[in-house]
Structure formats: C-alpha cells, structure tokens
N, C-alpha and C positions, 0 to 999 in steps of 0.2 A: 249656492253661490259662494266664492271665497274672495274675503276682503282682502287691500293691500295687504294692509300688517300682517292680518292674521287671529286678530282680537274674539270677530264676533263664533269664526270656526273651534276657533279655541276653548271659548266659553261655552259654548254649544255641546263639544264636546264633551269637557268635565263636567258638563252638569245636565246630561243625557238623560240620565234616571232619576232626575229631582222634580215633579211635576209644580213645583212650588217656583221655578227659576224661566222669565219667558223672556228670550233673546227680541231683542227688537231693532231691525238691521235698516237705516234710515240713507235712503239715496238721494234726498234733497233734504235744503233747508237745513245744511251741516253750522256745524260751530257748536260751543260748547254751551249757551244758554240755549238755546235750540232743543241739543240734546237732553238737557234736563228737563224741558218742559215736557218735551215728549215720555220722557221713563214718568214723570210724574202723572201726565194724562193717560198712561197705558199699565197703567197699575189699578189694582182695589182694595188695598191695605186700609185698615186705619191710620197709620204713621206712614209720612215718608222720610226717607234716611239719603242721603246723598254723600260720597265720599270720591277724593282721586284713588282710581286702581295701579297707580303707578308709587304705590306703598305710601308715596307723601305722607299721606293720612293714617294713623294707627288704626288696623281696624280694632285690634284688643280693646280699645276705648265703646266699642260700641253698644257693649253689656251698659252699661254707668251713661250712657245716653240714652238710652231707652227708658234707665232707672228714674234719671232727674226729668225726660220730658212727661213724667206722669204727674206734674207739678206746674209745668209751662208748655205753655202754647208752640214755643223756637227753643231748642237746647242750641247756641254755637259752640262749638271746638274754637276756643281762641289762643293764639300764640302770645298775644300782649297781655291776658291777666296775670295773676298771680300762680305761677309756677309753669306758664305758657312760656316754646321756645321754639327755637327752628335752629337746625342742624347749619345751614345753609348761611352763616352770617351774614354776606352780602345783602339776597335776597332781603335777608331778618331787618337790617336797617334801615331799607330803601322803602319797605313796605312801611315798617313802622312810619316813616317819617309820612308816605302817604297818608295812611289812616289818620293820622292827625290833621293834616288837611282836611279830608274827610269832613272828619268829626265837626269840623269849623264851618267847614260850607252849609254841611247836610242838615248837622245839629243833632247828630244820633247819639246815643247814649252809650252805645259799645263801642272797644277797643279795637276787635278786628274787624274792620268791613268788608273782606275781601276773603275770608275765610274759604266758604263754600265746606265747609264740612257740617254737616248740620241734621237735627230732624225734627220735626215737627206733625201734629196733627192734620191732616186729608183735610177737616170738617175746620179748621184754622185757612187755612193754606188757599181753601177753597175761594173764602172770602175777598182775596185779592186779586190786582188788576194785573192777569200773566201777561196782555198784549204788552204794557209796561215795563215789565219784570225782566222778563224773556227774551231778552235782545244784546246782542254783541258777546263778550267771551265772560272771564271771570265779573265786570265789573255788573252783571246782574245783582251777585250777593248785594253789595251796598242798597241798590234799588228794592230789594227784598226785605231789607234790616229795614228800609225809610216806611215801607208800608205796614210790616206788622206793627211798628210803631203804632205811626199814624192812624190804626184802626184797633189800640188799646189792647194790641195783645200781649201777652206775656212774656217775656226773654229773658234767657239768662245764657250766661257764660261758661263754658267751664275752660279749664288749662288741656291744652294739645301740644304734643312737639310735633313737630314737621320733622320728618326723618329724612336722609339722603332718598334722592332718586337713586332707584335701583332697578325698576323696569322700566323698557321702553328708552326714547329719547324725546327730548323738549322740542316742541315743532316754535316757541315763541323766543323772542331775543327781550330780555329785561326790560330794557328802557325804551323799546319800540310800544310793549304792553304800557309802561308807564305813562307814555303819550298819548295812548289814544285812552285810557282810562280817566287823565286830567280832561281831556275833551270831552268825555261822558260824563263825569262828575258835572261841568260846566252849562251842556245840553240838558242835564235831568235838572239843575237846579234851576235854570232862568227857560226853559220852553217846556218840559213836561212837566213839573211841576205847578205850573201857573195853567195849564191846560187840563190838566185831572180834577172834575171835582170831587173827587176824592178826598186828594193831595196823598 
C-alpha cells in the first residue's frame, strides 16, 4: 500500500534489511498522540524513545538520553533549561510564554511541557493512564509530565535545540495549535483531573 506523502514506503524501504525496525501503517484513529500511543503499544523494548522525524529534534542527542535515563524514570529534551534553545525564535517565545502558563495551572515542575522528545522506561510508562494521556496533538506531553509526576516518578531535563524544519511541511498554523492547546490545558485541569482517581 503507498501512503500520501510517501513516509511509511520510504521508511520501509531503507530499512528492508533491519529486522530490528517494524513499520506500522495506521488507517484509523490518526493524529499525533494517537500515533504515539500506538508505536508505544506495538513495541517490546525496555525503553521507549519518541522524537519529530522532521529533523526538529536532534537525533545526535540520543546517545546522552539513553546515558542519563539509566538514572530516571522520563529523560525530557528541553528547550527552556540551561543551555536549551530553538532555532525558530517566534515559535521559541510563544511556547515559552505557554509553558509558563502551564506550569501555573498544572503545577509541574519542568520547563518544557510541550516538548515530546523524550524517553523513558516501558515498566515506568506502563504505570499510567494512556486513555488520559493519549488524546488530541502535541498537548498529550503536558498530560504525560502531570502523571509521571503524580505517580512519583523520576524526571529530569536535559538542554535540546530545536533545529530548522528541513523535511517535510507543517500541516498546523501556530496560534490555531495555541488555541486549542489553552482549551486542553483548561479541560485536563477542571474535568479530567477531578475525574481520575488517580490524578
């Protein structure tokens, strides 16, 4: 079967002879916390590692996140620690000023909530609530960060730059993401939150 873009044929291709690499081609239940769930439940690793393939994300980082999650439960890639940046200054602001919100609503303890670059333990990971988790686009991360909290696990930071997009094209418009993100922040804090007893 051959996808729009062209993604899953591609990747199938270069990676023919890796019996280690298993495509997994999803024709329902699209969107990108969707899609993470799925690679997360159609895996059997120890660790899972989640990154954008559209370079954003350095993979060269991914040596020195494997190194420090042997220490915590969540390694994040963050843009706002200490030596954290993003190519993209608009984006760079606009987030920033989010996460601060964030932080305030949520009451999290990290800088970027929005990250999605991250890896952490199977036998961590497994602990929490994916119906929760799992829903709408980037603003899963936050939701993520709220529970390993919440269930005492360990997290730590490290510094990421966010590089120029260089493959592919952005299918979101900035401030339409920002909107419906402020609406899910709002949602998770005053109806699933008081509905999870979890928390």
């Amino acid at each position: 079967m051959t996808t729009a873009d062209g993604t899953y044929d591609h990747a199938m291709t270069f990676f023919k002879d890796n019996p280690n690499v298993k495509g997994l081609l999803r024709k329902k239940d699209r969107g990108l916390a969707n899609s993470i769930r799925a690679g997360i439940e159609n895996t059997s690793g120890d660790y899972i590692l989640t990154l954008d393939t559209d370079m954003t994300h350095d993979p060269e980082l991914i040596p020195y996140l494997i190194h420090v999650s042997k220490k915590y439960d969540m390694v994040s890639g963050s843009r706002y620690c200490a030596g954290g940046d993003m190519a993209d200054k608009g984006h760079y602001y606009l987030s920033l000023i989010f996460n601060w919100f964030i932080r305030l609503l949520l009451n999290t303890q990290v800088q970027d909530n929005l990250g999605g670059y991250f890896i952490m333990l199977r036998s961590s990971l497994s602990k929490l609530p994916f119906d929760y988790i799992f829903t709408g686009f980037g603003d899963y991360y936050f939701r993520l960060i709220h529970y390993v909290q919440h269930n005492g696990l360990m997290i730590v930071e490290i510094p990421t730059i966010y590089r120029v997009r260089h493959k592919g094209k952005s299918k979101t418009n900035m401030f339409s993401i920002l909107l419906l993100y402020l609406r899910s922040v709002f949602a998770f804090k005053f109806f699933i939150i008081f509905k999870d007893p979890r928390k």
